[in-house]
Every structure is written in C-alpha cells, then in structure tokens.
LUMPAKE-296714 format. One record per residue (C-alpha): x, y, z; residue in one letter. Coordinates in steps of 0.25 Angstrom, whole numbers, plus 2048, in hexadecimal, padded with zeros to 3 digits. Layout:
residues N
XYZa/...
//
This chain:
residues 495
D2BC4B3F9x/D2FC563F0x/D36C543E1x/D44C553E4x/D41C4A3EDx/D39C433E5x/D44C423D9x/D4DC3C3E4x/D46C2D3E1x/D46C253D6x/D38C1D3D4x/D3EC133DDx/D41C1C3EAx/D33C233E8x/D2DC173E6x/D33C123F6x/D30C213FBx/D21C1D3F7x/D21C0F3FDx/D27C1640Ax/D1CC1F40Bx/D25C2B409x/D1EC313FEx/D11C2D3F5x/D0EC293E8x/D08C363E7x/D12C3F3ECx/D1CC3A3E2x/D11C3C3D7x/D0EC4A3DBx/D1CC4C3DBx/D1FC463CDx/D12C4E3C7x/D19C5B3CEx/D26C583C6x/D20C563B8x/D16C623B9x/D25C693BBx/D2EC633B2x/D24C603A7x/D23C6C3A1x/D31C6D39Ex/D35C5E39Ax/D27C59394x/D27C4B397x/D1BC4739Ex/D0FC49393x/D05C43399x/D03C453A8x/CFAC3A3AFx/CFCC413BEx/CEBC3F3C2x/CECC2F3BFx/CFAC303C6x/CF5C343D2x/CEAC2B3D2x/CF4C203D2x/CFCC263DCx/CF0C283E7x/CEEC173E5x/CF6C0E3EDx/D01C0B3E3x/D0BBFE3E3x/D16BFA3DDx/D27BFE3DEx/D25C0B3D9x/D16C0D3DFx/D14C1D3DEx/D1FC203D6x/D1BC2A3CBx/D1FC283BFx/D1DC2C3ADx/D1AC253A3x/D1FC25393x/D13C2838Ax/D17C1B381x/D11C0F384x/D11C10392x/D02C13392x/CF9C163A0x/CECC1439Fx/CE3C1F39Dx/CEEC2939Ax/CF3C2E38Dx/CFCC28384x/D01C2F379x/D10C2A374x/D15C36373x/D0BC37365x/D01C43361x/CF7C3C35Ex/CF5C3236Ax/CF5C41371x/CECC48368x/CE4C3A36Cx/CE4C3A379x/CE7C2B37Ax/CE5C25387x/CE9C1738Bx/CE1C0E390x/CEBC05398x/CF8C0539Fx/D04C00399x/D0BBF339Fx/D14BFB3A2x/D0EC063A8x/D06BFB3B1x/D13BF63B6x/D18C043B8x/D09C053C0x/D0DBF83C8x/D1ABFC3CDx/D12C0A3D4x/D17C133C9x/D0CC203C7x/D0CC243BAx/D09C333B9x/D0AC373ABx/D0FC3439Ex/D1DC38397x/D20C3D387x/D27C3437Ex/D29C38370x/D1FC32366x/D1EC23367x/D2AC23370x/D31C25360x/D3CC30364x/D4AC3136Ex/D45C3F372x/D37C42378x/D32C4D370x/D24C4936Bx/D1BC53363x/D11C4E36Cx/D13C5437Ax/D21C59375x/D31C5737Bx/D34C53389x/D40C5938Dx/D4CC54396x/D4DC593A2x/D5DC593A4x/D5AC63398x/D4CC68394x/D54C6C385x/D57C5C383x/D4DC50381x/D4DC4538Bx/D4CC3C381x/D42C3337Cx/D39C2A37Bx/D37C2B38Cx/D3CC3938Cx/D31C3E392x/D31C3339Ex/D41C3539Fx/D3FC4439Fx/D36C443ACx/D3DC383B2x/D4BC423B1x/D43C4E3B8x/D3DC473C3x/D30C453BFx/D2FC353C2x/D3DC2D3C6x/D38C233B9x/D2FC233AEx/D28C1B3A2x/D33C19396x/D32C1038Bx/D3FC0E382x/D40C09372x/D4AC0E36Cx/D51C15379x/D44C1E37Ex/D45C1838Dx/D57C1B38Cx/D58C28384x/D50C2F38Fx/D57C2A39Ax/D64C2E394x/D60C3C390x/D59C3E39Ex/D63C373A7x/D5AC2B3ABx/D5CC1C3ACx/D55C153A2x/D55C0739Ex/D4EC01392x/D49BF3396x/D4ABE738Dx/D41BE3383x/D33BDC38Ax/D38BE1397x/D2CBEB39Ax/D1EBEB395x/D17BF2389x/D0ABEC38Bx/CFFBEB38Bx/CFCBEF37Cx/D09BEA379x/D15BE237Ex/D22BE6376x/D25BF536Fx/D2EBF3362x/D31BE5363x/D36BE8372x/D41BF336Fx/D36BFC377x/D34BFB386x/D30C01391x/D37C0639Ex/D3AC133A5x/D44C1D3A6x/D47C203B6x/D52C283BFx/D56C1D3C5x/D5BC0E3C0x/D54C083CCx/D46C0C3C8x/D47C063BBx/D4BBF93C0x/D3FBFA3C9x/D36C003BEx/D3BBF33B5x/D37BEB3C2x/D2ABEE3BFx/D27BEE3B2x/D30BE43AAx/D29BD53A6x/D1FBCF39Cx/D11BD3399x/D07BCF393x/D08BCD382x/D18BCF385x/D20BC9379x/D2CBC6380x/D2DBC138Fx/D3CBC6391x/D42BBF39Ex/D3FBC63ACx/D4BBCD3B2x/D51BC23BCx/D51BCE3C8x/D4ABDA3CAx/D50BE63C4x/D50BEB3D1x/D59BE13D5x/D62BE33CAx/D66BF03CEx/D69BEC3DAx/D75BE73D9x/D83BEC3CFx/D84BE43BFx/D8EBDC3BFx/D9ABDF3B7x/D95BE13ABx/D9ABE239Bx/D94BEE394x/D98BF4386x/D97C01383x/D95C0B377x/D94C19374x/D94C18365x/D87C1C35Dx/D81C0F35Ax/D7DC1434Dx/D88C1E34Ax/D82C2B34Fx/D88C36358x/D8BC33366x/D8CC3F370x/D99C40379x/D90C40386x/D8BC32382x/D97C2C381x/D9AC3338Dx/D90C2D394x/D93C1F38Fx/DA3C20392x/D9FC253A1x/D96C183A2x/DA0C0E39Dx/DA9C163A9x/DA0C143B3x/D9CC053ADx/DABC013AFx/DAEC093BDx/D9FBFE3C2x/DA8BF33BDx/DA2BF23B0x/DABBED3A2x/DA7BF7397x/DACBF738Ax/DA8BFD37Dx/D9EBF3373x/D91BF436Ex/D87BEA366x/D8BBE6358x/D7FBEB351x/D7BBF4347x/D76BFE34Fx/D70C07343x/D69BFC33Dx/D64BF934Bx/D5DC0534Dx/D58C0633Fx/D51BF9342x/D4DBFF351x/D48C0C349x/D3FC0133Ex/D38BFB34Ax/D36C0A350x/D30C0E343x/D27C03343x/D21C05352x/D1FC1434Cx/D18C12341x/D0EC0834Bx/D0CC13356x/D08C1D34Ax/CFEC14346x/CFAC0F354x/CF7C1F358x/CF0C2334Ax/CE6C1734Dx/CE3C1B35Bx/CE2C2B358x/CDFC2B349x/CE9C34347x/CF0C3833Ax/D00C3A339x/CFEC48340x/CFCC3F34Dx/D0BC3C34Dx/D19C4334Dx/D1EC4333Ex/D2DC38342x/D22C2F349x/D1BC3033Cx/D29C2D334x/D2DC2133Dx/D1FC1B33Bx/D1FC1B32Dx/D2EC1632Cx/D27C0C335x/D1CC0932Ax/D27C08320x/D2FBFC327x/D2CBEF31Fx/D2ABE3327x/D37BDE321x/D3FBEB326x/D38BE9334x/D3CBDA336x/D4ABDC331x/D4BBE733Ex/D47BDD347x/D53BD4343x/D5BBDE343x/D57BE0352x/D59BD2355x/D69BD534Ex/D6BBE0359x/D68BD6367x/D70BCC360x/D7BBD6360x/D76BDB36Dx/D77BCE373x/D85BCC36Fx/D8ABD9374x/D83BD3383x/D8CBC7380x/D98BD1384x/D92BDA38Bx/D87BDE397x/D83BEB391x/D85BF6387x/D87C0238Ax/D85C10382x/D7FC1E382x/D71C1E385x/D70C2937Ax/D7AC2F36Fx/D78C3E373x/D72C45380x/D64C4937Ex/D62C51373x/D5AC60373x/D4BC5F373x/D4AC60364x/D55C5E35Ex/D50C4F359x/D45C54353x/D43C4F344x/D4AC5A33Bx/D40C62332x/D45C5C326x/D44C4F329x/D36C5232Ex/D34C5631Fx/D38C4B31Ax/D31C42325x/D24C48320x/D28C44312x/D2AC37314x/D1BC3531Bx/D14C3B311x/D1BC33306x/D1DC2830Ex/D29C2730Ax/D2CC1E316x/D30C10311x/D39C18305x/D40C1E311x/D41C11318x/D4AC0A30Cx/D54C16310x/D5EC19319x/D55C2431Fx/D51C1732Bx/D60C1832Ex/D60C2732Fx/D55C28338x/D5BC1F340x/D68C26341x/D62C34343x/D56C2E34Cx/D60C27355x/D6EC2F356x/D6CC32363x/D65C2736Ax/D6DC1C363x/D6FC1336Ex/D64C10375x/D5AC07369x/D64BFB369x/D5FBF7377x/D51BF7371x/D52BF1364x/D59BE536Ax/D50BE6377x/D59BE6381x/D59BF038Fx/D62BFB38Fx/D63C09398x/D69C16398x/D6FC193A5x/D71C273AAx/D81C2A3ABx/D84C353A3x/D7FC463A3x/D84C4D397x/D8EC5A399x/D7EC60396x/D78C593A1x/D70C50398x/D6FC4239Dx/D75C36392x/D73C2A398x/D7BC1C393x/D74C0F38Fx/D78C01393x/D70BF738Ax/D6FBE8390x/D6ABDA38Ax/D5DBD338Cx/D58BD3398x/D64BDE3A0x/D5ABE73A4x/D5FBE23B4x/D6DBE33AFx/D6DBF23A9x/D63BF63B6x/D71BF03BFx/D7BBF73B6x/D71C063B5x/D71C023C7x/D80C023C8x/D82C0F3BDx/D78C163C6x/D7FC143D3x/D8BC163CFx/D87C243C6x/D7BC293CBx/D72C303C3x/D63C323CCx/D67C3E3D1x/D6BC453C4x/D5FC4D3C2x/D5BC583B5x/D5DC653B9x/D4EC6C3BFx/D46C713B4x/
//
C-alpha cells in the first residue's frame, strides 16, 4: 500500500483491510512513520516520536476493532508507560520525565488494537487556543503552514489533517478537542462530563469541564473510538448512565426531526468574522433542506460571567500543575513560560469564597442549559469566532509582558484580582474562541462539524452543543451532515 492509498481509509476501513489480511499492522506503521518524517518538519506536531516501541507492538498479534491501526497521542494526561511526558512544560522536558504507566485512556486505546507511535504538542498545560509552546515551539496548520491549528490538540489535529493517522489523542476543557477541528477541518466531538477516563492517578480534570476524546477525519471512527473507551473506572466520582446503544449504532440510522437553535452572536460581545456566520447560516440551510426546524435562540445566561467563572477554575488547575512540576523537577520560575506563571498566581490569589461562588454560578448555567433543552434538541453556533489566526499573532503583547513581570515580583496578584482586570483577561483571552467553554462548564457533549472553508481555504467548523447524555444523538445528527456534505475527502494542499 502506498500513502495516497493509505489516506483513502479512516481508522475503520484500515482497521477491516487488517483483519482481511490485505495489509499489516506494520505496513500501515511504516507508512504512517514515512508520513510524519515528511510532513513534520514543516507542521511540528509530533514531539515525541515512539516509532521502536511502535513496532514492537505492531510485530505482536494484536486484537481489538482497531487492532493495527497507527495512531498519536496528546502529551497531556494521556501518559504511556515508559515514554516521555512533558505537558507541553520546559521543565518536565529539561527533566526528562518519563511515566511509569499508561493512562486508562491510553489502555483502552491499547485494547481496542490502536498502535501509538509518538507523542503530539500541546501548548503548556493544555492552557492556550493556539499550540505555540516555548517548549518545542508552534505547530502549524497544514491547510496553511502561516496559520495555527489551534489548540490545546493542535498538534494531533495538525497531523490528523495531513495524513499522518486518520484519529488522534485530544483532550478538551475549555474547547481544545473543538477549536482544532474547526481550524483544521476535522470532526470532533467533546464527550460529556465522566464519559471517558482520566485515571488512574485521577478520575475527573476541573470538576469534569475537562475530558478526553480524539479528533478524526471521519464521524464513524469517533463513535467507534467512544465504543471503546466510554464507562466507569476505578475512584470515578460520577457513574453517568451507559448510552442505551452503541455509538456504532446510533449512526446508523438518520435523527429524527429534530428542534435546534442557533446563534452567531459573541456570547460575550466580541467580533464575529463574516466567514463564521457564514458557516452557521449554510448549516441552518442544510439543517432545514434534512428536515430539521431551526430557529434562532440561545441559553439565557450570563455568558461573560460564565467564562470569568470558567477562567477562576482555569487559574486554579494552573497554579496546581506549577506546583505539581516544581516538586517533581525542583525547578525555579524559569522552568515555566511567564502566562503560565501569571495564571497560577491569579490561581493562588482566588479565595475559597471566590472559588465556591464560581461553582454556583456553574450550576446557574445547566440550569439555563436545561431549560433551553426543554425547547430545544441542540444549539447551534460557530465553533470559533474567526478563522485560525497567524502563528504569532496571539502572543502576549510586550507591554503587558512588562507588566505581567511586575505584577509577579510584587505580587500584586490578589490587588489585581479585586479589579476588573479578571474581566479583561477574559475578553481579550477568549474573543476568538468564545463559544466552545459553555459546553464545558455545564459538562455537557458538543462537536464541531466540518461544513464550511473560508474564501482562504481555511477550514471553520460549526458546533452543535447537546444535553446530558446526547453524545448518541449529536454522533446521528454529525452521520446525516457527513452524508449529505462530505468532507473526507477535502484534503490540505501537499506540503
């Protein structure tokens, strides 16, 4: 098999080409290796390669419904045992910090046949909508190497979109499995809160707004990939209700007619590209051509104050991971990029009063959340505000770099926080992701679908956000959208 072949298939169809004995697990891996020794110098998204332990694992007899199927993983939380794992962080580099187990994730993965072969970049802690660490520096978008694929899974959805694997590791919370697939025309569904794994060190990320997934080419391989990973494990805090059909099954057949709302509004006031709403009116469109009733709503909640509060609980998973890393390495401030070491000390500056008032307020949004499902089956926006952006353009400006490094040495922190500085942050931090952390902080699925290209042949992807427990439901509707508006087999331009 030769690559132009081999980008033919999703994980599924190379998957039945395996278990026909057309091709081998180790074919499929040499010709995935071939790929990222090609594309990799230009896109930088796989950081870690793991291609000796790869084909170890794929010279074993391997089972499974992906059994020989190559595949990344995100270097966040989605350890392999005796590999690197760094988070994106200089220090956990400069350190060398190995695990010493796989994931539950991971072992899933490993159960289903998956052969992990390397590791992708995140930027650091998974903190950032663009993948430009200090660490191993930016990965780029293949539709356009100038442009970011996003973050924090840029680095899988970069190599997912150039051919590399047909799915990849993602985790996502506040956006990081749906902002990629949006700037690099991939499906990619955020699964509900308890839905997939975390352990075994821990069993829920940011009270549950954080979970892990994948990002794919294809709807059918993340239903099959959910197949095999969703449930309890052990310490889980929540035993969330097993889906009542596989998700195989559930796109097997059309929705029913179903009721969405849409919006193409800022939730929190900020600039909306024309190409996003764009992108939105052509899916209502094509919603109402399938059958669909689609009218214009959205939640009733205070959408800033949300993502303040979102942004609070950020802060505080920040200031944790600093201190996490600094014990492990014994590394001074150096060891971490100068917004990491901003957020964590906003983070320290929360008082426990602030932090429990934000867990309320959470609560306020699925209320509201819950009440719009009353009306409604879905809602429907942009996946992102603006097409993906230049590979720089969001870095910190130089004067508030100046006044970032202030702030630390005086500790000025907690001063800043009785401000409206928060507010600002949150404003500028999120003006063009601003959709995609209402699915988190209420813990409910969501996806970006691929249905729009921008008049510069960027991909901007729409999200439909669902309730508890839809992931079957929005894996139907993505199934029907995919058939009726293909999208495997728009491709990046070679490199």
């Amino acid at each position: 098999m030769h690559f132009d072949e081999y980008r033919q298939h999703d994980a599924t169809g190379l998957a039945a080409l395996i278990a026909k004995g057309d091709v081998t697990a180790t074919e499929l891996l040499d010709i995935a290796i071939a790929r990222a020794d090609a594309v990799n110098p230009k896109l930088n998204g796989l950081i870690i390669p793991l291609y000796e332990q790869a084909r170890q694992r794929a010279n074993t007899p391997l089972s499974g419904p992906l059994a020989g199927v190559p595949f990344l993983v995100k270097d966040l939380f989605q350890e392999i045992k005796d590999a690197p794992h760094y988070l994106g962080n200089k220090a956990a580099k400069a350190l060398n910090n190995i695990s010493t187990f796989d994931s539950t994730i991971v072992r899933r993965w490993k159960s289903a046949g998956l052969v992990p072969f390397g590791r992708t970049n995140t930027p650091e802690f998974g903190a950032k909508g663009i993948t430009e660490p200090e660490s191993f520096g930016a990965t780029r978008n293949p539709w356009n190497i100038e442009h970011t694929p996003g973050g924090s899974s840029g680095g899988s959805a970069s190599l997912v979109a150039a051919g590399v694997v047909p799915a990849a590791g993602a985790n996502d919370g506040g956006g990081s499995i749906r902002i990629p697939a949006s700037h690099c025309g991939l499906f990619g569904l955020k699964p509900g809160r308890s839905r997939t794994p975390w352990g075994p060190e821990f069993t829920e990320a940011m009270h549950g707004m954080a979970v892990n997934h994948v990002v794919t080419r294809s709807v059918r391989d993340s239903a099959l990939i959910l197949d095999a990973t969703h449930g309890d494990e052990i310490g889980s805090l929540f035993h969330i209700t097993p889906p009542e059909t596989s998700y195989q099954a559930a796109i097997s057949a059309p929705p029913k007619k179903l009721r969405i709302g849409f919006s193409t509004r800022s939730p929190i006031g900020t600039y909306v590209d024309p190409e996003a709403i764009k992108a939105v009116e052509k899916t209502v469109a094509l919603l109402t051509s399938l059958g669909h009733e689609v009218e214009e709503a959205e939640p009733q909640v205070d959408h800033l104050q949300m993502c303040m509060d979102w942004l609070l609980v950020w802060f505080g998973q920040c200031a944790d991971n600093v201190v996490k890393v600094k014990e492990l390495s014994g590394c001074g401030n150096s060891g971490f990029e100068l917004d990491t070491l901003a957020m964590a000390a906003f983070g320290r500056a929360i008082s426990g009063q602030r932090y429990a008032r934000s867990q309320a307020n959470c609560q306020l949004s699925m209320i509201a959340m819950d009440n719009f499902l009353q009306r409604y089956d879905f809602w429907l926006t942009p996946s992102v505000a603006t097409p993906p952006q230049k590979i720089g353009s969001l870095d910190t400006p130089m004067w508030q770099q100046i006044g970032l490094k202030i702030m630390l040495t005086l500790r000025m922190e907690k001063l800043l926080m009785m401000t409206n500085m928060i507010e600002q942050v949150a404003i500028d931090s999120l003006q063009h992701t601003p959709y995609t952390q209402f699915a988190n902080v209420t813990g409910v699925p969501a996806m970006s679908v691929p249905l729009h290209w921008c008049d510069n042949g960027l991909p901007l992807g729409v999200q439909f956000v669902g309730g508890h427990g839809d992931e079957g439901k929005l894996l139907s509707l993505a199934a029907q959208l995919e058939e009726s508006t293909p999208w495997f087999h728009r491709v990046p331009p070679e490199l």
